[in-house]
C-alpha positions as CSV (number, residue, x, y, z in Angstrom):
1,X,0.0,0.0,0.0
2,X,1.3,3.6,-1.0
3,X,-0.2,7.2,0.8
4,X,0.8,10.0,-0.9
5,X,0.8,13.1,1.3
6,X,0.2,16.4,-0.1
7,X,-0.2,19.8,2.0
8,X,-1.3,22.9,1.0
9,X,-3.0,26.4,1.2
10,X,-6.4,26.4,-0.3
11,X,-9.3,23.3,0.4
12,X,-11.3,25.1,-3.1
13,X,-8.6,23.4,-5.5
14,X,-8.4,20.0,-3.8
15,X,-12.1,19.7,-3.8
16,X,-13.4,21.1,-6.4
17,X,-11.0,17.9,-8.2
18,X,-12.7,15.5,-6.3
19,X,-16.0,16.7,-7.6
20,X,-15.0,16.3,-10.8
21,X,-14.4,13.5,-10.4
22,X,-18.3,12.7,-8.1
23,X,-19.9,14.1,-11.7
24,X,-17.8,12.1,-13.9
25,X,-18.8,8.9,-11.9
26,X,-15.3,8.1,-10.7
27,X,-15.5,8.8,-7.5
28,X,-18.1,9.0,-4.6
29,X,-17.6,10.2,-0.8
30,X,-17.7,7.4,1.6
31,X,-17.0,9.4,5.2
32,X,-17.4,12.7,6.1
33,X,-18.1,14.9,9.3
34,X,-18.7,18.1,7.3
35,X,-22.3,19.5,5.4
36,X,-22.1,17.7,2.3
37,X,-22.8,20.8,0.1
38,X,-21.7,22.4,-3.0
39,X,-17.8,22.5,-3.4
40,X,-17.7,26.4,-2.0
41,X,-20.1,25.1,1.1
42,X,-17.3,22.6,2.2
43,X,-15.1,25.2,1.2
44,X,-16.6,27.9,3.9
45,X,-17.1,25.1,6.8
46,X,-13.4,24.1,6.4
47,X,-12.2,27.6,6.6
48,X,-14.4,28.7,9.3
49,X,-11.7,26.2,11.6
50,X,-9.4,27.6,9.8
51,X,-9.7,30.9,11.1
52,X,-8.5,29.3,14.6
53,X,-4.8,29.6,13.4
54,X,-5.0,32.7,10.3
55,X,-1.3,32.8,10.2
56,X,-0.6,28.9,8.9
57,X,0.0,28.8,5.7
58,X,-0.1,25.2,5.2
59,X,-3.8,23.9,6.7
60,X,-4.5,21.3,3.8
61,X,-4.0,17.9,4.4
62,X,-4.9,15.7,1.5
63,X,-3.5,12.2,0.8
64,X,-4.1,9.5,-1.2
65,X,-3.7,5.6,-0.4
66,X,-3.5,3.2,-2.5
67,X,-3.5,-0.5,-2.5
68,X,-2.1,-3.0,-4.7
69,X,-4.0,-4.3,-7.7
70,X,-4.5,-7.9,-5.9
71,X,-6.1,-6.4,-2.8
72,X,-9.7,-5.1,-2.5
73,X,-11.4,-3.5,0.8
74,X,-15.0,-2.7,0.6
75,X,-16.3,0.9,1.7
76,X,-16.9,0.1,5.4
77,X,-13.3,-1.6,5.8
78,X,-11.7,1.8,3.5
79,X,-13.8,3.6,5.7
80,X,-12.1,2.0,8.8
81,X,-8.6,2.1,7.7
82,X,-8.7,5.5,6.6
83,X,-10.1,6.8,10.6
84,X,-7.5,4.4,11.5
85,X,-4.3,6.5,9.4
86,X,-5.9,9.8,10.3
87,X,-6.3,9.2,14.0
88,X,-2.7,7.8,14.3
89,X,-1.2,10.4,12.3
90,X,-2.6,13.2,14.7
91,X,-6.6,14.0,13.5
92,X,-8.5,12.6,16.0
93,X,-10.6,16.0,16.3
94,X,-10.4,17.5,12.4
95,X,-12.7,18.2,9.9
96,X,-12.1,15.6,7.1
97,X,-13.8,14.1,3.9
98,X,-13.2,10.5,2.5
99,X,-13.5,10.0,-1.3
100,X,-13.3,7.0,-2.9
101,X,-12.2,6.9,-6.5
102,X,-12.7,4.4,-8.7
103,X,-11.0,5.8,-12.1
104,X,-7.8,3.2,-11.9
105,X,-7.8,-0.3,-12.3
106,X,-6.2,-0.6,-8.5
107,X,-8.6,1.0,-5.2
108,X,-8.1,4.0,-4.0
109,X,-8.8,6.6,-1.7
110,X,-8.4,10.2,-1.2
111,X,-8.6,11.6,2.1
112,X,-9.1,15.8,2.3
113,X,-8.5,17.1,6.5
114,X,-7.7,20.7,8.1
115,X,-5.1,20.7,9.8
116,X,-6.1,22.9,12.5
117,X,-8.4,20.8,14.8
118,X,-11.7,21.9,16.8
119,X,-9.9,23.2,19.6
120,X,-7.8,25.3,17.5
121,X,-4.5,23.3,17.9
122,X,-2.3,22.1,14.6
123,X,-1.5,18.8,13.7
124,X,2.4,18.4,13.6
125,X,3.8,17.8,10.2
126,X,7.5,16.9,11.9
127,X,8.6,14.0,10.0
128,X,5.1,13.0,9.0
129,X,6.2,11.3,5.6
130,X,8.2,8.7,8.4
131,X,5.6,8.3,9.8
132,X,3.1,7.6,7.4
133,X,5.1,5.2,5.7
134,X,5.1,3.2,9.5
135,X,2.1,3.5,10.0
136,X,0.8,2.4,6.6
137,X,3.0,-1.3,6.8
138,X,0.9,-1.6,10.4
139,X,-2.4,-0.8,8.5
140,X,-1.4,-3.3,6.2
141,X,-0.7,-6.0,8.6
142,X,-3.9,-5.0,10.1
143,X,-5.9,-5.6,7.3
144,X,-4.5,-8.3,6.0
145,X,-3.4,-6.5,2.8
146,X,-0.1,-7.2,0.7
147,X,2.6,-6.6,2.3
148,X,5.5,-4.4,0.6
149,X,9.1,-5.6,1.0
150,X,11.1,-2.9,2.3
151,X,14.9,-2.8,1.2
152,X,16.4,-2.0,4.8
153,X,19.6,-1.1,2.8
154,X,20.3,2.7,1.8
155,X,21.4,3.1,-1.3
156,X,21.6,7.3,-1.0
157,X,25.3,8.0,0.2
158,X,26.1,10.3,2.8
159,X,27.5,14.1,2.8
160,X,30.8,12.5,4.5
161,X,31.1,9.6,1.8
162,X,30.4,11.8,-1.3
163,X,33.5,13.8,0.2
164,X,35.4,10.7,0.8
């Protein structure tokens, strides 16, 4: 399985693609605790959190995680694992939308947070691609799902032995 994390500034541009995508028939949302409206109405609810922290830039969270073309999940268990990755990763009390695409041949979904939760507080972002990528081989394990093969050796040299 693969999440692909992608932060930014505006929630209009990152939703208004996954709407495209509702009216072209590839996708659908399958958990959300926001309005379901028109893509400016989720746009105004996630903002009025947003106003909680006006100085970060970053609030966006979206990320996308994909399985392998072998392994299928239906919506409750995508629903399941995807509250599982966003309360592990920190949004246990965020605004958040789950979309599930089905444009590619393997299952995917696309999950759209604020990072600035209820209370006001952020959501760290301090080695969160680490984090992600260890908390996606336990989601894995959890739900019995393929299992990638990680290549424990490092093939990027280091500052010193580029010197050497």
């Amino acid at each position: 399985m693969i999440a692909k994390q992608i932060k930014g500034k505006d929630f209009y541009g990152v939703l208004a693609y996954n709407q495209k995508k509702i009216t072209q028939g590839h996708a659908y949302i399958i958990d959300s605790n926001i309005n379901n409206g028109s893509v400016i109405e989720k746009t105004k609810e996630f903002n009025i959190v947003r106003q909680l922290r006006p100085n970060l830039s970053k609030v966006v969270y979206h990320t996308s995680i994909n399985l392998p073309y072998s392994d299928k999940l239906s919506d409750k268990e995508f629903v399941n694992l995807a509250r599982d990755y966003l309360e592990e990763m920190g949004f246990d009390d965020n605004q958040y939308l789950i979309y599930k695409h089905t444009d590619q041949e393997h299952s995917h979904i696309h999950i759209v947070a604020n990072r600035v939760k209820f209370s006001g507080d952020v959501v760290s972002d301090s080695q969160d691609f680490k984090r992600s990528e260890i908390l996606i081989r336990k989601l894995e394990e959890k739900y019995n799902l393929t299992q990638l093969i990680q290549n424990d050796e490092n093939i990027v040299m280091t500052k010193g032995e580029i010197e050497k």
